[in-house]
C-alpha positions in Angstrom: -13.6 8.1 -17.3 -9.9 7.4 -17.8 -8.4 4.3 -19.8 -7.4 2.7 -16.3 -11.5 2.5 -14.8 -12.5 1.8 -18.0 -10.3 -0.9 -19.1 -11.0 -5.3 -18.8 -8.6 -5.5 -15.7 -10.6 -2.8 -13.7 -13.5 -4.1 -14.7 -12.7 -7.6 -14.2 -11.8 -6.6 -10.7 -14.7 -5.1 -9.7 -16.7 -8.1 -10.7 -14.3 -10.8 -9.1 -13.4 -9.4 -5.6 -16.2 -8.1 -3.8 -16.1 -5.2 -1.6 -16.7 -5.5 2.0 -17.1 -2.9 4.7 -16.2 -4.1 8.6 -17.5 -2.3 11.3 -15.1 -1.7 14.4 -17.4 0.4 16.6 -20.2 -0.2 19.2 -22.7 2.7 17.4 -22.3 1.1 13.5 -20.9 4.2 12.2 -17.4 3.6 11.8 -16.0 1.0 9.3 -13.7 0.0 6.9 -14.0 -0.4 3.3 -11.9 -3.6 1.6 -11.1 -5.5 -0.6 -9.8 -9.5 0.3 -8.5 -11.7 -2.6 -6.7 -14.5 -2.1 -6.7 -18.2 0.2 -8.4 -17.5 3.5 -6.4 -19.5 5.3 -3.4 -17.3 5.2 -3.2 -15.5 8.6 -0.3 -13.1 7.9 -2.0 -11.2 4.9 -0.4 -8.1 2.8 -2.6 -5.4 3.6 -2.4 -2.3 1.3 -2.9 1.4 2.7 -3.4 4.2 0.4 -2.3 7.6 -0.1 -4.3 11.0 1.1 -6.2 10.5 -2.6 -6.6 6.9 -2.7 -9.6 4.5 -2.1 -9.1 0.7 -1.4 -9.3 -0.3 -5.3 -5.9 1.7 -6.1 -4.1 -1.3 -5.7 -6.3 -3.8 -8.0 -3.4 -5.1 -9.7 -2.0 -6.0 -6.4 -4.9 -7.4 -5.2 -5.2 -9.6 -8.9 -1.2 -10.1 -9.6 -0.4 -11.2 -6.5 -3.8 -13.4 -5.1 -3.2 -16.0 -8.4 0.4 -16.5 -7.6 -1.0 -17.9 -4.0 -0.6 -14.5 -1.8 -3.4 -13.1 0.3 -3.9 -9.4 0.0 -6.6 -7.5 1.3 -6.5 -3.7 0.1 -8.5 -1.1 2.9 -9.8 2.2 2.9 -9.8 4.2 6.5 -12.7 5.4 7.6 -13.0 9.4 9.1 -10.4 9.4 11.9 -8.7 12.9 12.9 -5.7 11.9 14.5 -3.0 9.4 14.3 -4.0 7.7 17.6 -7.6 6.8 16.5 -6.5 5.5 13.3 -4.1 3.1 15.2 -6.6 1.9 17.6 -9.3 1.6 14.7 -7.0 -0.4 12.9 -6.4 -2.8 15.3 -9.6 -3.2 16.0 -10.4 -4.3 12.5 -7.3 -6.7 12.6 -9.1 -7.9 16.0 -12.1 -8.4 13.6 -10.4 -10.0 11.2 -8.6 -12.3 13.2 -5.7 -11.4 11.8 -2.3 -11.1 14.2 0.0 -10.0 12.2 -0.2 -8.6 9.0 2.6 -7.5 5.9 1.7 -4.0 5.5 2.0 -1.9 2.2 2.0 1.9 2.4 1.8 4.3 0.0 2.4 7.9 1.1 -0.1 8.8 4.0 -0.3 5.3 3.8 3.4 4.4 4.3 3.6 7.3 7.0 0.7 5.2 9.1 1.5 1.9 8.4 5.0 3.1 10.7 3.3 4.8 13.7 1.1 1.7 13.7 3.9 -0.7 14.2 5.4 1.5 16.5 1.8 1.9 18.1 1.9 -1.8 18.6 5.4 -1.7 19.7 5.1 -3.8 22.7 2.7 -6.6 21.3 3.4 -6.5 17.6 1.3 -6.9 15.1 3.3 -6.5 12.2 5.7 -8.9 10.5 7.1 -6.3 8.3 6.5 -3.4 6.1 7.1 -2.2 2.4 6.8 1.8 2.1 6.6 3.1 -1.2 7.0 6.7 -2.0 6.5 7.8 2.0 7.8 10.0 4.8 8.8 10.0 8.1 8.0 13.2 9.3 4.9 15.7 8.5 7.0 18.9 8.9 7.9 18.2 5.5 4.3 19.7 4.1 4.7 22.8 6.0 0.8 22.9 7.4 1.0 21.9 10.8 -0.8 25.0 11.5 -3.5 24.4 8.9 -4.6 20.8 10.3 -6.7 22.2 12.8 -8.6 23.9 10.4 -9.3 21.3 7.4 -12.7 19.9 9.1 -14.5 23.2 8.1 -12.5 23.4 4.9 -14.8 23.2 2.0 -14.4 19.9 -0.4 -12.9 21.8 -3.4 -10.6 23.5 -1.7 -8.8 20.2 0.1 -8.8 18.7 -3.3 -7.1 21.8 -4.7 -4.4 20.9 -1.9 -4.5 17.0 -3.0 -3.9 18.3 -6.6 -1.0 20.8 -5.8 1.0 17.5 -5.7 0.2 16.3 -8.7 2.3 17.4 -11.6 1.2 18.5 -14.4 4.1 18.0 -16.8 4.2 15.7 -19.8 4.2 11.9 -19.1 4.9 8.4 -20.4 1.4 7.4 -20.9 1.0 4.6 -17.8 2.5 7.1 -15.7 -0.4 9.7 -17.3 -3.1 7.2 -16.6 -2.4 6.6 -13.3 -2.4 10.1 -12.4 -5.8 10.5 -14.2 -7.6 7.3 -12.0 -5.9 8.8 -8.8 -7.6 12.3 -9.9 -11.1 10.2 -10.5 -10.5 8.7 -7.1 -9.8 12.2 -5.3 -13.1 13.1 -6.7 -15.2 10.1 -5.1 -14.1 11.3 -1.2 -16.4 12.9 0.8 -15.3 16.4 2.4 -14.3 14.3 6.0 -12.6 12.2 4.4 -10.8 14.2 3.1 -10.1 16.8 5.7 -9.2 13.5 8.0 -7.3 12.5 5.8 -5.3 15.9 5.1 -5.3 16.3 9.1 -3.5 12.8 9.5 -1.3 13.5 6.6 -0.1 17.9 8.2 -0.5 17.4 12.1 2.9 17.5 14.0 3.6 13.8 14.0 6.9 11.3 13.4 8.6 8.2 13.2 10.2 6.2 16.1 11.7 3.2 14.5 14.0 2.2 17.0 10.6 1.0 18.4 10.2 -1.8 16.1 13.9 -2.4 14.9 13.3 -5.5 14.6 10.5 -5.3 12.0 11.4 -6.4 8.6 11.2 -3.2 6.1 11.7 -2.5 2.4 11.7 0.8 0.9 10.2 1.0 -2.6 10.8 4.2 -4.5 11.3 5.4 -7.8 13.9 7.5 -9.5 12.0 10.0 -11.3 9.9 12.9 -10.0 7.2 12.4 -7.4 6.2 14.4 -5.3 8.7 13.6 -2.5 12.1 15.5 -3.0 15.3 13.5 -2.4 15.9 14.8 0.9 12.6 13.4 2.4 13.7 10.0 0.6 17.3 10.3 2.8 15.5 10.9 5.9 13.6 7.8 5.1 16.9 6.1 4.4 18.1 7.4 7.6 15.5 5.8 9.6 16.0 2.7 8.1 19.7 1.7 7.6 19.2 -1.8 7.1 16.4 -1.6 5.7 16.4 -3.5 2.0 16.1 -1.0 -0.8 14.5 -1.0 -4.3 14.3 1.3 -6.7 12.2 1.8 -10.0 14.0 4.1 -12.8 10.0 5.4 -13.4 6.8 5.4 -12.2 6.1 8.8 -10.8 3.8 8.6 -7.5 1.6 5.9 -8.2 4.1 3.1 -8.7 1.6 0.4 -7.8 -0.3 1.7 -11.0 2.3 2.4 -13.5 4.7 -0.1 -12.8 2.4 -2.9 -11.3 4.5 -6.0 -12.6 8.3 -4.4 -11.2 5.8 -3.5 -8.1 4.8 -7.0 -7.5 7.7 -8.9 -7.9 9.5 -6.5 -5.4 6.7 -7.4 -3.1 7.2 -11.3 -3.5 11.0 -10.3 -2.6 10.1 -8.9 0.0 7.6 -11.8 1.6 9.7 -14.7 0.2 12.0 -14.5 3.5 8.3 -15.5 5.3 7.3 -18.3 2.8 8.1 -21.3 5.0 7.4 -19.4 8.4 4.4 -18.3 10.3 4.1 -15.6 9.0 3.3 -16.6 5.3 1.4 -14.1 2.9 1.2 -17.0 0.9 -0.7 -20.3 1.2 1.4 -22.8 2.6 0.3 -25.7 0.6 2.2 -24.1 -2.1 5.1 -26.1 -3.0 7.9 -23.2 -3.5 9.8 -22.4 -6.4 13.4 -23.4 -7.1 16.1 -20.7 -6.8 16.8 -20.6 -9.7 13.1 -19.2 -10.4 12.9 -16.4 -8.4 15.6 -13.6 -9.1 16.0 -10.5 -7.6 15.0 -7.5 -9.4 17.8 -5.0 -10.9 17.6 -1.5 -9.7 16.9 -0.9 -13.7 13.4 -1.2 -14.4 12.8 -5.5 -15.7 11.6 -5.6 -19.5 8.3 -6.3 -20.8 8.4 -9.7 -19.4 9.6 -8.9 -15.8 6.7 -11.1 -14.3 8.6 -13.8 -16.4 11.2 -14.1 -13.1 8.2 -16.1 -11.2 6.1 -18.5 -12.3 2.3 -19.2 -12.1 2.5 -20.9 -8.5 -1.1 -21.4 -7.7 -4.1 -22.3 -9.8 -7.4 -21.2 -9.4 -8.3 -24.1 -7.0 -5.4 -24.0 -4.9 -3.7 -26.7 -7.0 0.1 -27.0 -6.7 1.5 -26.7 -9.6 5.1 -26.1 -10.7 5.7 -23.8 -13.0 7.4 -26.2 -15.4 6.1 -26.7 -19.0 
């Protein structure tokens, strides 16, 4: 087991937020795994969706960090869906579930990639406030295997997870970078063979963007400056798509970001949902009295020192106390 699964704040995790699955199908066999930490009574949740290797727990540190400053996140895992259109129709099925209307969506990746086609899926009834992609795409001709999709279903397991690990480098490392890459490995190793062969056919059949659907969507692009596994023209293409989008940037991080770099992560996600704080469409609970200005800064395109969480302060106590982060 690698230092991330095995350390307090996994563990603590695991024995704090339970994990639910949510059916969204008349025969029982299709549902959705998540995890939902945070006040209930926030409507207009961040919802997390990870890459072609991830499970719902990747983004713990979300789902901790973020919950006891006030924030609803609810972190998912897809179910087996082979195509773009049944994931979008799944998904708002479980939002219907959920009685959720709009949600803040997250992406990672795969994740990022259909966290787009769903808002442009729900283009003419929207039901999303706005999106964050991290590390993502815009277009699957970029992986080359169009022609391959059709075949992952009778793929066997170790060979799709020799195609997961093909984007994983193996160079040398700054050691959160390392250990992220090593939990992402441990969670490849948990999918079943669908899963990932959905997953893989999602991720390589002939799909893009339209964003001119959903211009009015709120987006921010989160990347990182160092390598990944997206080159720099995939990241302008992304760019392209999004002109006014809001941009930040993390010197390091490598592909997991959300791992490696949770505390720059999160407070670029609070950036991002402070523009909704007194709206509707709140990730946060409302009873929360908000910060002065002065509290909140935005982060520097240069990575924030060890006390970049310092910029915000505790905002919510356990009981949903307002408190002001004064001493």
């Amino acid at each position: 087991m690698g230092l991330i699964s095995e350390s307090q704040e996994y563990k603590s995790f695991r024995s704090n937020v339970p994990q639910k699955k949510v059916i969204v199908d008349d025969n029982g066999k299709t549902h959705w795994t998540l995890y939902d930490a945070g006040p209930r009574n926030v409507r207009c949740p961040l919802v997390c969706l990870p890459p072609v290797s991830g499970t719902a727990d990747v983004y713990f540190k979300q789902l901790l960090g973020l919950s006891a400053k006030g924030y609803r996140v609810i972190a998912m895992e897809f179910p087996v869906h082979w195509n773009i259109q049944e994931f979008c129709e799944s998904f708002r099925k479980l939002l219907d579930n959920l009685r959720l209307d709009k949600v803040h969506i997250f992406g990672s990746s795969l994740g990022g990639f259909l966290a787009q086609k769903f808002a442009e899926y729900t283009f003419r009834s929207s039901r999303v406030a706005s999106l964050i992609l991290c590390n993502t795409f815009v277009d699957t001709e970029i992986f080359q295997q169009s022609p391959a999709s059709s075949v992952f279903w009778m793929m066997p397991s170790f060979v799709l997870k020799r195609t997961v690990l093909q984007g994983f480098d193996t160079g040398k490392y700054e050691n959160d970078i390392a250990d992220s890459i090593d939990f992402m490995v441990e969670r490849l190793e948990t999918l079943s063979q669908k899963e990932l062969a959905s997953r893989l056919a999602m991720n390589c059949s002939s799909a893009y963007v339209e964003p001119q659907k959903y211009r009015d969507v709120d987006v921010t692009i989160l990347d990182v400056f160092d390598k990944c596994a997206l080159s720099q023209s995939v990241k302008e293409e992304v760019y392209k798509c999004y002109p006014n989008a809001r941009r930040s940037h993390l010197k390091t991080g490598g592909n997991f970001p959300y791992l490696s770099r949770d505390d720059e992560v999160n407070m670029h996600l609070q950036v991002h949902l402070r523009k909704f704080l007194q709206g509707r469409y709140t990730a946060r609970d409302p009873r929360i009295r908000d910060p002065a200005p002065e509290e909140i800064r935005e982060p520097s395109p240069e990575p924030p020192g060890a006390e970049a969480g310092a910029a915000y302060p505790e905002e919510m106590a356990s009981d949903g106390q307002e408190v002001d982060g004064s001493e």
